[in-house]
N, C-alpha and C positions, 0 to 999 in steps of 0.2 A: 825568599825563593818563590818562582812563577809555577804552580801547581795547575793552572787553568788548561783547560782541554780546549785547544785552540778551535780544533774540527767543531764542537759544540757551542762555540761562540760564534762559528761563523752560520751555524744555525740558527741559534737566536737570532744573529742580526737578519736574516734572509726572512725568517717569521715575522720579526718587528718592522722590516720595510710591506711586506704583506700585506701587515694586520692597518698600518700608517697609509698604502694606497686604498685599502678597502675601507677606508672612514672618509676619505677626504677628495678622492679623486671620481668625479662624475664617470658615470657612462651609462650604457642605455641596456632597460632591466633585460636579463636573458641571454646577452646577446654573448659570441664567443669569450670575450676579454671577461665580461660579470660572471661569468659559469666556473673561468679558470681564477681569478682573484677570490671568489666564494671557496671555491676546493681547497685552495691554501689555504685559506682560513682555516679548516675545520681541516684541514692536517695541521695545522700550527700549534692551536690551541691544547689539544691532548699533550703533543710535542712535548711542550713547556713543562706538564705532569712525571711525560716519557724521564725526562731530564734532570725532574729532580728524583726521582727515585733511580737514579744511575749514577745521582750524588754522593747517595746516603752511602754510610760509612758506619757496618754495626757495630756499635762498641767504643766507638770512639769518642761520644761523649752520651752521660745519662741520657735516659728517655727524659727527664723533665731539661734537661738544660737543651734536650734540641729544639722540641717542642717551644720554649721558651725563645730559643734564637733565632729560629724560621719566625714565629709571630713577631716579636718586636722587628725583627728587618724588613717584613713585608708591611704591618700596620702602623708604626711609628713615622716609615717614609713615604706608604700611602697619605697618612693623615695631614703630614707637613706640607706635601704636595698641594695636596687639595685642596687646603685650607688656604693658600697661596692663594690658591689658582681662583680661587670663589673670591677671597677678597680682592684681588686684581682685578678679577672680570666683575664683581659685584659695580665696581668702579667703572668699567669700560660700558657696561649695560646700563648704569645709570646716567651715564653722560649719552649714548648712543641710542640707546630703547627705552629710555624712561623707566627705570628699574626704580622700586621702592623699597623700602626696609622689609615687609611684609615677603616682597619678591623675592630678595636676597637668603631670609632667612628659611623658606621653605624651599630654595634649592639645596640648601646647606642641610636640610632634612631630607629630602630625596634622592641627594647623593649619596649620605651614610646608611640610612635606612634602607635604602632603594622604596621602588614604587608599591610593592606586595605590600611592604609594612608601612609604608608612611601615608596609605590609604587607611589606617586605621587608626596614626597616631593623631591626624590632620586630615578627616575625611570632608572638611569642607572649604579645605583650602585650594582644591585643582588639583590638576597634575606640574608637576616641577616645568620649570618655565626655560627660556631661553639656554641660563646658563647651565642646568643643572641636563639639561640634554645634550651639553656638547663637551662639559668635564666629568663625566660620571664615567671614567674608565677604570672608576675603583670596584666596579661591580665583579673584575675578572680578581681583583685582590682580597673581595669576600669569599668566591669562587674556591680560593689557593687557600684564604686561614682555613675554611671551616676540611677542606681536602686534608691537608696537615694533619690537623688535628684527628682525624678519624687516621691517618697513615700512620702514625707516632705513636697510637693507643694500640693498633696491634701492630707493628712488623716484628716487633724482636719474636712473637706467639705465630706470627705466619711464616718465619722464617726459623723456625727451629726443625722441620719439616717438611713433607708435601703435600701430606692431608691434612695438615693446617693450615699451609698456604692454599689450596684450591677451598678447602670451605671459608677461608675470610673471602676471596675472591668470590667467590658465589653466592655471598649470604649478601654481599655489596651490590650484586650485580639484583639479588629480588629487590632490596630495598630500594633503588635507583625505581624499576620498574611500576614498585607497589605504589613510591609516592607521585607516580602522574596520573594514578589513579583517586588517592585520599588526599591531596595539598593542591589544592585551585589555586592557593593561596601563593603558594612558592613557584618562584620564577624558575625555567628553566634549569638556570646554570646554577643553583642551589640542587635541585631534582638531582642533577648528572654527580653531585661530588662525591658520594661512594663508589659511582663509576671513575671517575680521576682517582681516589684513593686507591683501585685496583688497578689502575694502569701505573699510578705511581711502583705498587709492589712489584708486577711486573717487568719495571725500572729498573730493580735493586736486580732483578734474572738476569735483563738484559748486557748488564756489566759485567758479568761475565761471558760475554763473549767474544768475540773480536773478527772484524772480516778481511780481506783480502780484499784490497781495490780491484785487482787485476784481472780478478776471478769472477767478480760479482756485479758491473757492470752491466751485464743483458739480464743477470737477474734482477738486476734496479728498474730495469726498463720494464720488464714486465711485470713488476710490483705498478709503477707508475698507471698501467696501463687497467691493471686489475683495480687499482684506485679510482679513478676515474670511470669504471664501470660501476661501481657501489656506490662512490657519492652519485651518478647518474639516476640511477633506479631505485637506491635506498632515498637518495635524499639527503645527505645527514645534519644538512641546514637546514631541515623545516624541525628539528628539534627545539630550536626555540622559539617556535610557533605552537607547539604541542602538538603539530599536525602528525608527527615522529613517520614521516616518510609510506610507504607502502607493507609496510610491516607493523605498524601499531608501536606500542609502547615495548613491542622486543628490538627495536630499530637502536637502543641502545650498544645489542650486542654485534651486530656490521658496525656502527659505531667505535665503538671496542678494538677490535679486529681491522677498521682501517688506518687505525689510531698509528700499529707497530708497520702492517704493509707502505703507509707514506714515512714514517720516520726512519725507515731502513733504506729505502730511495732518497730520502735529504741527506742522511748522511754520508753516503758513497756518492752523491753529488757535491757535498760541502769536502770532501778529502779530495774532492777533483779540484774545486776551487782552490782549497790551500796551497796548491802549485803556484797558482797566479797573489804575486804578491801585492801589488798594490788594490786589487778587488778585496784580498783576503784580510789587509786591514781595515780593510772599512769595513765589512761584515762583521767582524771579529773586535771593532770598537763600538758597534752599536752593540751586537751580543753583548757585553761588556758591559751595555748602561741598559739592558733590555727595562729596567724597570722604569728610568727615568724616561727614556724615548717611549716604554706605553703609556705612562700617566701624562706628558704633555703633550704629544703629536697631536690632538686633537684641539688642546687650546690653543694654543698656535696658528694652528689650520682655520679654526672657525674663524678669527680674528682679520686676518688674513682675506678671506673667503670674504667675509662680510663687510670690511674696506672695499673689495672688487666688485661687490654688489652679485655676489653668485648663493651667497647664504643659504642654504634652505637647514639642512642639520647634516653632521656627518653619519654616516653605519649602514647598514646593510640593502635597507630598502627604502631609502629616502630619492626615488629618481624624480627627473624632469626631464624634458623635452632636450634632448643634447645636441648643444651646436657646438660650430669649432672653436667660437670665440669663449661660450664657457667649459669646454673641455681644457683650453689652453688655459683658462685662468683657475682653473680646479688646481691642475697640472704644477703651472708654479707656485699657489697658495703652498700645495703640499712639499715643494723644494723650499721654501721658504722654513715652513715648520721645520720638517730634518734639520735645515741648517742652523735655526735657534737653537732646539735640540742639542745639536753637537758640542754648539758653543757652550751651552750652558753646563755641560758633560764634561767639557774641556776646562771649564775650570774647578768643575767640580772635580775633578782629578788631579787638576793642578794644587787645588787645596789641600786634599789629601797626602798628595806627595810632601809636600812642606811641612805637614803633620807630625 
């Protein structure tokens, strides 16, 4: 029986094509397109949180066998992933950039580690080289274990309640703040995951409630609108710069707070979509592989990229001087990667079924 919540699939895929133009598709820094592709980002990203804590289901099985189910599905198919992907590209950089053993095997530490710790396991090896800067999209699936696991250790105690649910929410919301003050050490998107763990609880609220397309339309708009005002003046992309926007290290809580205002404007925009059926399968099959389409769009892409001689690295702040000719071959590098993506979904599905 199909249990999947279609509307939420075709969110993820709408995030996953996002988060896939914002790695891989040039343009020129600041400029209208970079402002509105950034915004999505950082509505997407919480989303994802939003999403699984709308999942959760109390009672339905042990705290330890969720806990247990969420990790092995997120780190089992991260690792297979990536492990892949290192030694495929260990192979493509060694033939292509003169990749060494040496090279190979400290991106294979800066992938799992990330950079905070593999500067201390390996402090005079460099920083991660080639590969390990263009397949290291495991960073958002450390992000989701260590979230989990702090969401899994209280909700059945936040949710027996209201004042146990708002002091887990707030005791997350100091320690988020405390550690951009004591962890130089800890990268961002480690800092923020008591804040994902409360937006997860959050999640678990937000499923109980249900909207009216009909009704809430100009309210969508005017969430978009108040969106777009906060990421503008808060910022809430310079949190992984430490800069934490115009407000200091409390830019978590607009953070926080645009997290529900853009997931309530996607999703009365995704139940518009689900009208249109040929758009809404395709959102709704990437949603669908959201895990596999974010761990490879980028190998894909860089490969791609780097046959067309547009290389530089995919993410956030990597620009250059943009012309038409490498905007167009950003452009289809990035149609290129979806479409591996898909195929390799497609049979990974296909495999499944025959299962």
């Amino acid at each position: 029986m199909n249990t999947r919540n279609t509307t939420l699939d075709i969110a993820r895929g709408l995030g996953l094509i996002a988060v896939s133009i914002y790695h891989l598709v040039y343009r020129v820094k600041d400029s209208i397109a970079d402002q509105f592709i950034r915004e999505c980002i950082w509505l997407v990203i919480p989303f994802f949180f939003i999403v699984s804590g709308y999942n959760y289901v109390s009672g339905r099985r042990t705290l330890k066998h969720n806990i247990v189910h969420r990790l092995k599905s997120l780190l089992v198919s991260a690792f297979k992933y990536t492990l892949v992907l290192l030694a495929l590209g260990g192979v493509y950089c060694a033939v292509v950039h003169g990749y060494t053993m040496k090279d190979w095997i400290r991106d294979i530490i800066f992938t799992y580690l990330r950079p905070e710790f593999s500067a201390i396991v390996i402090p005079d090896w460099g920083y991660g080289g080639i590969l390990f800067e263009n397949i290291s999209a495991v960073w958002f699936v450390w992000t989701m274990i260590f979230a989990y696991m702090i969401f899994y250790s209280v909700v059945d105690l936040a949710l027996e309640n209201k004042l146990n649910f708002f002091a887990c929410v707030i005791l997350f919301f100091l320690i988020s703040i405390s550690l951009y003050d004591i962890a130089d050490r800890i990268s961002w998107s480690l800092t923020l995951t008591p804040v994902y763990a409360a937006i997860m609880l959050f999640g678990v609220k937000v499923a109980k409630f249900s909207y009216n397309l009909k009704q809430n339309i100009y309210l969508a708009f005017v969430a978009v609108v108040i969106h777009v005002l906060m990421f503008k003046f808060w910022g809430s992309d310079l949190i992984c710069y430490s800069k934490l926007g115009t407000v200091g290290k409390w830019s978590v809580i607009p953070f926080f707070v645009q997290a529900f205002i853009g997931t309530y404007a996607l999703i009365v925009l995704c139940r518009i979509l689900a009208k249109f059926n040929i758009l809404s399968r395709i959102f709704a099959f990437i949603g669908r592989n959201s895990l596999s389409f974010s761990l490879l769009h980028c190998a894909f892409g860089v490969i791609f990229a780097d046959l067309m001689n547009t290389y530089i690295k995919p993410g956030p702040y990597w620009y250059i001087n943009l012309t038409p000719e490498i905007f167009i071959k950003s452009l289809v590098g990035w149609l290129l990667s979806m479409t591996c993506c898909a195929i390799f979904c497609i049979i990974k599905e296909g495999r499944s079924n025959v299962g």
